[in-house]
LUMVEXMAR-657494 format. One record per residue (C-alpha): residue number from 1; residue in one letter; x, y, z. Coordinates in pm, 1 decimal. Layout:
+-----+------+----------+----------+----------+
| seq | type |        X |        Y |        Z |
+-----+------+----------+----------+----------+
| NUM |    A |        X |        Y |        Z |
...
+-----+------+----------+----------+----------+
***
This chain:
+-----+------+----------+----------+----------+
| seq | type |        X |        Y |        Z |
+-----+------+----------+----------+----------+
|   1 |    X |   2121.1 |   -638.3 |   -978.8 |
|   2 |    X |   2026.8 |   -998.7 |   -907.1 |
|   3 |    X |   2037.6 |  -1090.6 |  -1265.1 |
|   4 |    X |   2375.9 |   -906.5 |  -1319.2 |
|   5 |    X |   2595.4 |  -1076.4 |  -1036.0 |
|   6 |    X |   2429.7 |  -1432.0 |  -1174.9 |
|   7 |    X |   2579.3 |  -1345.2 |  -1547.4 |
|   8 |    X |   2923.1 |  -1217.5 |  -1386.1 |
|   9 |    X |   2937.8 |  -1558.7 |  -1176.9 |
|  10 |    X |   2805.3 |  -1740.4 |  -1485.3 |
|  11 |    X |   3158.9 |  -1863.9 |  -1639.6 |
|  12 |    X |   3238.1 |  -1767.5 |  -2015.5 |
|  13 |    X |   3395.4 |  -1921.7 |  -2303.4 |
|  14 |    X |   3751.7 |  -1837.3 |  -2380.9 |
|  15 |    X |   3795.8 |  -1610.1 |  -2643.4 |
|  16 |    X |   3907.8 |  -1913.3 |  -2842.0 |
|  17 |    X |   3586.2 |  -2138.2 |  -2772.9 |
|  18 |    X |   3755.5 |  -2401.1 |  -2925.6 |
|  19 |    X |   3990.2 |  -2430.3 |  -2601.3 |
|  20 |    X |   3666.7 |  -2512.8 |  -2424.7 |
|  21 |    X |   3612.4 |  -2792.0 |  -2620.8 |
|  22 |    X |   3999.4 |  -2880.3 |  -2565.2 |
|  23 |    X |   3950.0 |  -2889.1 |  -2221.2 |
|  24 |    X |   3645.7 |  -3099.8 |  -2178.6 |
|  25 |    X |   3852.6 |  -3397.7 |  -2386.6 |
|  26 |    X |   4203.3 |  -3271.9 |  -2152.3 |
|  27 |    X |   3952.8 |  -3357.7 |  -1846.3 |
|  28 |    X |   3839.2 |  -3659.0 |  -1933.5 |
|  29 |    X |   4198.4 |  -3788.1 |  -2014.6 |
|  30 |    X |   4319.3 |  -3643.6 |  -1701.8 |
|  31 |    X |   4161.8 |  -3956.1 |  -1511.0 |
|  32 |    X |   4222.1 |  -4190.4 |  -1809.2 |
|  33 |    X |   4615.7 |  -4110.3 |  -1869.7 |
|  34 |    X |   4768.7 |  -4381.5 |  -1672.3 |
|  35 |    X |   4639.3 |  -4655.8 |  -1879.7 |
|  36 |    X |   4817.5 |  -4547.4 |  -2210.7 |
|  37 |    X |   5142.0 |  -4465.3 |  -2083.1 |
|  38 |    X |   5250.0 |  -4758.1 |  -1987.3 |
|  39 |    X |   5137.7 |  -4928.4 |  -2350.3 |
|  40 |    X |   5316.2 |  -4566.5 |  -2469.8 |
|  41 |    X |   5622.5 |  -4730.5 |  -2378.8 |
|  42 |    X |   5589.3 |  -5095.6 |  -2365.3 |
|  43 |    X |   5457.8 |  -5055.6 |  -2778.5 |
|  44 |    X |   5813.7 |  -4908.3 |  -2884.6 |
|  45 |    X |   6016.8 |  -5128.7 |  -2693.2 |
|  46 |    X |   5810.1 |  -5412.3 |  -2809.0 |
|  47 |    X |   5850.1 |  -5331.3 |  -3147.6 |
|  48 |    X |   6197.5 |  -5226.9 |  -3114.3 |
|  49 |    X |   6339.8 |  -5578.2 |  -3002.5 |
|  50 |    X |   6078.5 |  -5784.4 |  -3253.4 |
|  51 |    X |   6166.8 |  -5587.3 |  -3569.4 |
|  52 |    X |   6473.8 |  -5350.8 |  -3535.4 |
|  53 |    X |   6619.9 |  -5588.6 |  -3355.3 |
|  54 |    X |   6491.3 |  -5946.7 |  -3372.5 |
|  55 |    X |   6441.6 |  -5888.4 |  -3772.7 |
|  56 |    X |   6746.8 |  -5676.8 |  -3806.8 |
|  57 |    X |   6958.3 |  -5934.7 |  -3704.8 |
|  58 |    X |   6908.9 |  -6143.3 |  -4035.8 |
|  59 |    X |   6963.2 |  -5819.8 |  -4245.5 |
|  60 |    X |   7374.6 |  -5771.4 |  -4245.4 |
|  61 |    X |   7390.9 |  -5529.7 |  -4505.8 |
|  62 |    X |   7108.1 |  -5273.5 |  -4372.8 |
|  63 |    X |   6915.0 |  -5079.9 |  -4580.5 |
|  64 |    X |   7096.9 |  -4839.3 |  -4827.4 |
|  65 |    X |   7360.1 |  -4857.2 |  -4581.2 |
|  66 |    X |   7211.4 |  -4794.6 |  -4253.9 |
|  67 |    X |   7132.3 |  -5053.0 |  -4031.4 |
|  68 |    X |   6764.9 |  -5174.7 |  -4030.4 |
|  69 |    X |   6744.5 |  -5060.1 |  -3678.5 |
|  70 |    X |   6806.7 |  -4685.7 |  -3775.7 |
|  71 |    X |   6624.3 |  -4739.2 |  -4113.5 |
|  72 |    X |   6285.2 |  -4866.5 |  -3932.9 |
|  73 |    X |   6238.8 |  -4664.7 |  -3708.0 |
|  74 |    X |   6159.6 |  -4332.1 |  -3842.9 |
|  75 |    X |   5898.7 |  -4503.6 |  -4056.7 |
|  76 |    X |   5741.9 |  -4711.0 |  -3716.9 |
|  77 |    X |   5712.3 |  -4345.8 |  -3584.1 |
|  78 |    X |   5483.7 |  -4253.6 |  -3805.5 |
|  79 |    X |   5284.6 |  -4515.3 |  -3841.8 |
|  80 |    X |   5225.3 |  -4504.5 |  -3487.2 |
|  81 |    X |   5132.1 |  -4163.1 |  -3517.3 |
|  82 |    X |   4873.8 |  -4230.4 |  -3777.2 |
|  83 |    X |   4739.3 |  -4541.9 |  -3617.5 |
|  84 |    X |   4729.4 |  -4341.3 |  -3295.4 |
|  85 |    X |   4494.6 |  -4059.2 |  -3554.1 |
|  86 |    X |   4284.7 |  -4274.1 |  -3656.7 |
|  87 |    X |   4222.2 |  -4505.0 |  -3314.7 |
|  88 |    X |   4150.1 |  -4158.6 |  -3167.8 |
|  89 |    X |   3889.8 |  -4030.4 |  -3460.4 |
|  90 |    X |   3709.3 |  -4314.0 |  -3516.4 |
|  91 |    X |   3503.6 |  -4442.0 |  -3248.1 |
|  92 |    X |   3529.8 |  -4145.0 |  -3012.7 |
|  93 |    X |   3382.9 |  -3924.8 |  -3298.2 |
|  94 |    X |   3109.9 |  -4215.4 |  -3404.3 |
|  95 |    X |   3030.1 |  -4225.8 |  -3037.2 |
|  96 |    X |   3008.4 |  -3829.4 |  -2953.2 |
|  97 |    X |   2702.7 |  -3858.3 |  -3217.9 |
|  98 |    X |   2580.9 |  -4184.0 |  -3189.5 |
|  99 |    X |   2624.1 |  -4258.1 |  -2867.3 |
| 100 |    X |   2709.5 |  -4013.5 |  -2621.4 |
| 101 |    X |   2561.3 |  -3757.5 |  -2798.7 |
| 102 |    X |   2851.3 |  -3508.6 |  -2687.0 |
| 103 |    X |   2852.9 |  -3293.4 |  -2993.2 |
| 104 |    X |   2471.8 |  -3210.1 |  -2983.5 |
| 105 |    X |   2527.8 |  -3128.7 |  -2661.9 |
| 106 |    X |   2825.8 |  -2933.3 |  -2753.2 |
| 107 |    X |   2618.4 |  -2759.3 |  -3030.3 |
| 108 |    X |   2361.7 |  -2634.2 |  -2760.7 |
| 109 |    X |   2590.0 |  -2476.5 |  -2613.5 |
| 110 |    X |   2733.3 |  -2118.4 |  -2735.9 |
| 111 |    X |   2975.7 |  -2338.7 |  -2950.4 |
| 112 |    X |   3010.9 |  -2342.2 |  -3344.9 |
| 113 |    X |   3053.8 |  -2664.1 |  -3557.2 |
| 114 |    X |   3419.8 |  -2521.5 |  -3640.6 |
| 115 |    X |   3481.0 |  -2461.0 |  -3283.6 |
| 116 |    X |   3358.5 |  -2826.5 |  -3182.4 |
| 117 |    X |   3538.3 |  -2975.3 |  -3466.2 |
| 118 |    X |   3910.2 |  -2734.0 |  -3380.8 |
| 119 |    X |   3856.7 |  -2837.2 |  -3010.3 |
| 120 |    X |   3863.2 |  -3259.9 |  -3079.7 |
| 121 |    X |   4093.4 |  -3215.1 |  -3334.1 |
| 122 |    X |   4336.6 |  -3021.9 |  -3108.9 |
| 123 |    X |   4317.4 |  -3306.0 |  -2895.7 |
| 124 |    X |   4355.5 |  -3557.3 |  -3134.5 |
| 125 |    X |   4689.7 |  -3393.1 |  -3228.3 |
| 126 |    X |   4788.9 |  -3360.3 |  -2836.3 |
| 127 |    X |   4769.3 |  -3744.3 |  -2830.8 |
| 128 |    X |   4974.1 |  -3776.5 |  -3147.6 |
| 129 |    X |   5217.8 |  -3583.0 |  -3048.3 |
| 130 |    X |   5257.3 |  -3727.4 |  -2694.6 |
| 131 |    X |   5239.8 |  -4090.0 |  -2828.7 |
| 132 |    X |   5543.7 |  -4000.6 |  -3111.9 |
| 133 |    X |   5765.9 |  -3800.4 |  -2812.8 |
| 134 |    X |   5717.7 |  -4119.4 |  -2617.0 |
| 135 |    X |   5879.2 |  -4361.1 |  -2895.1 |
| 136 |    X |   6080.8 |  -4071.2 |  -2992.8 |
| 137 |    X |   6220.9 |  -4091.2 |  -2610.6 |
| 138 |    X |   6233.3 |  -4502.8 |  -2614.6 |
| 139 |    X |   6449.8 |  -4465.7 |  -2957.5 |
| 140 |    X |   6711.5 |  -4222.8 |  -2819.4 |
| 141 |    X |   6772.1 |  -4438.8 |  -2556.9 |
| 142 |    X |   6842.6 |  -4728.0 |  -2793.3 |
| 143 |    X |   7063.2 |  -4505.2 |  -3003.4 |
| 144 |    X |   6855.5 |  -4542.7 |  -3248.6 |
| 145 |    X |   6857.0 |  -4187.2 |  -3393.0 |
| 146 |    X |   7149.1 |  -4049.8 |  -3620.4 |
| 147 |    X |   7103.6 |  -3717.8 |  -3615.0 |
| 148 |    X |   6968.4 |  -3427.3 |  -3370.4 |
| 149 |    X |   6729.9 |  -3352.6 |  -3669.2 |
| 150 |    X |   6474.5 |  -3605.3 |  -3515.9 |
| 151 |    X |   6366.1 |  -3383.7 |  -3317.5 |
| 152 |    X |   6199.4 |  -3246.2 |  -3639.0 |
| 153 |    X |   5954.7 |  -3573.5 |  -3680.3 |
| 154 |    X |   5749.2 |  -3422.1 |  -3386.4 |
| 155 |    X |   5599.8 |  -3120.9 |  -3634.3 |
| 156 |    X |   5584.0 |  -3369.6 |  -3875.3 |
| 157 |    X |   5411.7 |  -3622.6 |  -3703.9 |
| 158 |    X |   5139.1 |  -3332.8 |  -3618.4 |
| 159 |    X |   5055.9 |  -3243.3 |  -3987.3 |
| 160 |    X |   5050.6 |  -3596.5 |  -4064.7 |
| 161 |    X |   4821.2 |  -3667.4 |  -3778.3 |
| 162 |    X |   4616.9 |  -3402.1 |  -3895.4 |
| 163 |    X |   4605.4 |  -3517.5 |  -4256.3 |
| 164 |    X |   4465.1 |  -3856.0 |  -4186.0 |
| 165 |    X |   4256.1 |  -3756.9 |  -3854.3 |
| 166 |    X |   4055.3 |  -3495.8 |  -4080.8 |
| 167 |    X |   3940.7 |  -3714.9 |  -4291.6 |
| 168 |    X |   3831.8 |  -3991.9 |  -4068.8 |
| 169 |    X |   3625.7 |  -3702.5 |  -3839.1 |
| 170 |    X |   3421.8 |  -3697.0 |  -4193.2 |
| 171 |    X |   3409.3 |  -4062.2 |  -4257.2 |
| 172 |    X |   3313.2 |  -4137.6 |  -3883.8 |
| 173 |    X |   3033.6 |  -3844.4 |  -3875.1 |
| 174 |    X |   2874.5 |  -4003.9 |  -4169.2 |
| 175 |    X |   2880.2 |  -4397.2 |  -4123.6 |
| 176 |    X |   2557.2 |  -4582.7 |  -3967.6 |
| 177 |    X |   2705.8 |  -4845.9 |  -3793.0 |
| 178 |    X |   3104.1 |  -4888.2 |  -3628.3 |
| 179 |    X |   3109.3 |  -5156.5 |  -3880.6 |
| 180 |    X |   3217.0 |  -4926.7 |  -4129.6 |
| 181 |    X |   3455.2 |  -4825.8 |  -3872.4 |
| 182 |    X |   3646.7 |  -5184.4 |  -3846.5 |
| 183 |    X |   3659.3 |  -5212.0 |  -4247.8 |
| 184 |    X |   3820.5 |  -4855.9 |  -4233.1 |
| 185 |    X |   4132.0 |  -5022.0 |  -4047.0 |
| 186 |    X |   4107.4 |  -5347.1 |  -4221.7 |
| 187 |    X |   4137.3 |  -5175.5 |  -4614.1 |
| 188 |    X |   4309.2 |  -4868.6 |  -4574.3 |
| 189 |    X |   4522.5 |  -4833.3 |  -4242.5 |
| 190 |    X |   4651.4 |  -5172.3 |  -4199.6 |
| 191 |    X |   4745.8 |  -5190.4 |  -4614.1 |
| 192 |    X |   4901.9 |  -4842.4 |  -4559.7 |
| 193 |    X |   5131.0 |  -4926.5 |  -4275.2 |
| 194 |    X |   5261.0 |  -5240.2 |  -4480.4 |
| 195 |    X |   5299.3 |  -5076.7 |  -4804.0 |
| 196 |    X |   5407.2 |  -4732.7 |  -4725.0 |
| 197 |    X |   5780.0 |  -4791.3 |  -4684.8 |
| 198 |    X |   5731.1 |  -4845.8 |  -4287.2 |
| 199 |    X |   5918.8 |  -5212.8 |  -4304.9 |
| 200 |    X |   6105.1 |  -5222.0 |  -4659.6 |
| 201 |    X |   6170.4 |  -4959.5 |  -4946.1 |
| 202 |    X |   5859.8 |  -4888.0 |  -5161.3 |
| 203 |    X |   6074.1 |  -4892.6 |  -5451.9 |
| 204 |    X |   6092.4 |  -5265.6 |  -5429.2 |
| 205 |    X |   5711.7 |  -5240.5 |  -5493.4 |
| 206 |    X |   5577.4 |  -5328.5 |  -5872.0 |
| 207 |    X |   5531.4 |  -5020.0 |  -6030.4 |
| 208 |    X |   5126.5 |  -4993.3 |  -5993.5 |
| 209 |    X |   5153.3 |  -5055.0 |  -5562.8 |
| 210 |    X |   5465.3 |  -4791.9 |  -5579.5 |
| 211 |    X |   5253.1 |  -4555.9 |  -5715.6 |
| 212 |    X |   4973.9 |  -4638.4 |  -5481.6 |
| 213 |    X |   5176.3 |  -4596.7 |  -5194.4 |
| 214 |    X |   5345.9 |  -4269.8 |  -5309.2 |
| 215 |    X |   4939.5 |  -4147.6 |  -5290.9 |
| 216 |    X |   4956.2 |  -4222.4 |  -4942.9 |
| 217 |    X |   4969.9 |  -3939.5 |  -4691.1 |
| 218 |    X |   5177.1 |  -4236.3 |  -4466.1 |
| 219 |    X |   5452.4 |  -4290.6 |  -4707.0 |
| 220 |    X |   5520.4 |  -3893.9 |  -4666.8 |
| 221 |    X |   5544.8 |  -3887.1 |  -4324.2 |
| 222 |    X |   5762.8 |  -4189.2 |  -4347.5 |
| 223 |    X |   5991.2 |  -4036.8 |  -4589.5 |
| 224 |    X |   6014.2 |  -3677.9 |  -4436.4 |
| 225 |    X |   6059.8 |  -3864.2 |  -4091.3 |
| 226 |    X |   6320.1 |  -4097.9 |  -4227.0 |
| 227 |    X |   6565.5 |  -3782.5 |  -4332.1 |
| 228 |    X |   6510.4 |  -3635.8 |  -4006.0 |
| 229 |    X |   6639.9 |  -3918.6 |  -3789.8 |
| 230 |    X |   6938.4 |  -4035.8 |  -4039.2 |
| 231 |    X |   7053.7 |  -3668.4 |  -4117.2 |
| 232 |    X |   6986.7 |  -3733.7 |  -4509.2 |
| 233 |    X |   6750.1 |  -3507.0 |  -4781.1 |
| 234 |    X |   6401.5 |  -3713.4 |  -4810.6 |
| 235 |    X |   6331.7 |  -3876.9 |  -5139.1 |
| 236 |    X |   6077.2 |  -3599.8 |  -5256.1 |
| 237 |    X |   6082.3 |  -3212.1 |  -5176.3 |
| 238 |    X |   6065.6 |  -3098.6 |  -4812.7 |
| 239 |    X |   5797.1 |  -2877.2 |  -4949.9 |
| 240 |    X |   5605.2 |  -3126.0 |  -5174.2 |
| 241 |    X |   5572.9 |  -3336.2 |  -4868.5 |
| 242 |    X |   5426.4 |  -3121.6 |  -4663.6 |
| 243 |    X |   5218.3 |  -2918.0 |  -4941.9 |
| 244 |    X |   5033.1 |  -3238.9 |  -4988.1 |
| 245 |    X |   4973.4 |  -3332.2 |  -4630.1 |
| 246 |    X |   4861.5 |  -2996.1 |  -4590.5 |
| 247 |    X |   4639.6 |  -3055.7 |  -4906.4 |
| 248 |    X |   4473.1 |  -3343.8 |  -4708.6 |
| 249 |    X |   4400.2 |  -3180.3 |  -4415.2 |
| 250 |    X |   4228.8 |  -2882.8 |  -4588.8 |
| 251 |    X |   4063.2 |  -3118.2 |  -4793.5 |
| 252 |    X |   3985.5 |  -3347.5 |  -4462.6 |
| 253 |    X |   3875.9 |  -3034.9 |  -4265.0 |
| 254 |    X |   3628.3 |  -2922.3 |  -4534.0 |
| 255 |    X |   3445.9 |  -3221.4 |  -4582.7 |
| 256 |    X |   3452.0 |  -3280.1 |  -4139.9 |
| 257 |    X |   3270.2 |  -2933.8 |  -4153.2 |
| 258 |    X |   3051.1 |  -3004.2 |  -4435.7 |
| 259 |    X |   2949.8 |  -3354.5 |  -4249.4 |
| 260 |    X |   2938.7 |  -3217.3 |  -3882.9 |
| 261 |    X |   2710.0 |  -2919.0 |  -3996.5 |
| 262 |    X |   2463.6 |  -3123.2 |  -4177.9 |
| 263 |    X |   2429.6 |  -3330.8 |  -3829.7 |
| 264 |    X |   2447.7 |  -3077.5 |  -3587.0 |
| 265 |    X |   2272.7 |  -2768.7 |  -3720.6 |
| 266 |    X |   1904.9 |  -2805.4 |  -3750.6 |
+-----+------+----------+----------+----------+
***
């Protein structure tokens, strides 16, 4: 009898373990929230008045028509949004294994590799999407958004988060020093936010970098973003668009597994 009121007490996973593992990272930023809304915020308005509006200023004729204010930024949405994937599946992941050791810990637990992986990843995509409705908030009141469509970056900016954040759980499970971690931003997210049609048109690119930047999972959310907040039809299909970020988060996902099984499960 002893035994069985100690297993009723004893608490039990959800029936979605995953949500365990969302909570433990929702707990932790609980007591850590203050100290990124406030750059939440202060980063928009920032970037607002240096490029929108500071940079604008020297560019009368807009881009295709639409004032570089407008034109910018849908694309600095989504570049915050991946930046914001990356930041938060980098050295959080490295640490959990290196560090911390949070995901062994995790593992002994009555958890699965998938369920540790869906559980950070959920919260990865909570921060992404609280980060973007942040700027999306700082832009309205700017008047910076044309059209009530913007609304529709916010699903975007969660498939592109996922896209890029998949990817780098693999890379960051893998690496054997945070080294690897700083050359990650320095060759492939800082060249992507400058090339990916974020500050000027890719199609004023040579050929070769145009192409480059079309392979980009940025320059997709940039474009699909773009048509939501000026009220236009994005450059490529609606459904090509999100077909291939979708492509890079299965793809991303897989290889996270393959990577978090071959360090977790003895």
């Amino acid at each position: 009898m002893a035994q069985q009121a100690r297993e009723r007490a004893r608490p039990s996973l959800p029936r979605v373990p995953a949500l365990a593992v969302l909570a433990h990272y929702l707990v932790g930023y609980r007591r850590t929230w203050r100290a990124g809304v406030f750059s939440s915020f202060l980063l928009p308005v920032l970037t607002v008045l240096g490029f929108g509006v500071g940079v604008g200023a020297y560019i009368d004729q807009g881009v295709g028509g639409v004032r570089y204010l407008e034109w910018i930024v849908p694309g600095l949405i989504a570049s915050t949004a991946l930046q914001t994937a990356i930041g938060e599946s980098t050295w959080p992941v490295f640490s959990n294994f290196q560090w911390i050791k949070t995901y062994f810990a995790q593992s002994a637990a009555p958890l699965r590799v998938g369920d540790i992986l869906s559980g950070h990843l959920a919260f990865v995509l909570f921060r992404v999407v609280t980060t973007s409705a942040a700027f999306l908030l700082v832009m309205t009141l700017f008047g910076a958004l044309r059209s009530p469509w913007a609304v529709a970056t916010l699903p975007v900016v969660a498939l592109l988060g996922l896209a890029v954040a998949a990817p780098t759980f693999a890379y960051a499970s893998v690496v054997s020093t945070d080294s690897w971690l700083a050359m990650l931003f320095r060759f492939a997210v800082i060249p992507m936010t400058l090339f990916a049609g974020v500050f000027f048109p890719v199609e004023s690119l040579p050929t070769a970098l145009r192409w480059l930047a079309y392979a980009t999972p940025l320059w997709h959310g940039v474009d699909l973003c773009r048509a939501a907040t000026l009220g236009v039809a994005p450059q490529w299909s609606v459904a090509g668009h999100l077909l291939y970020l979708a492509a890079w988060a299965v793809a991303g996902w897989l290889l996270a597994c393959r990577a978090f099984r071959r360090r977790l499960v003895v």
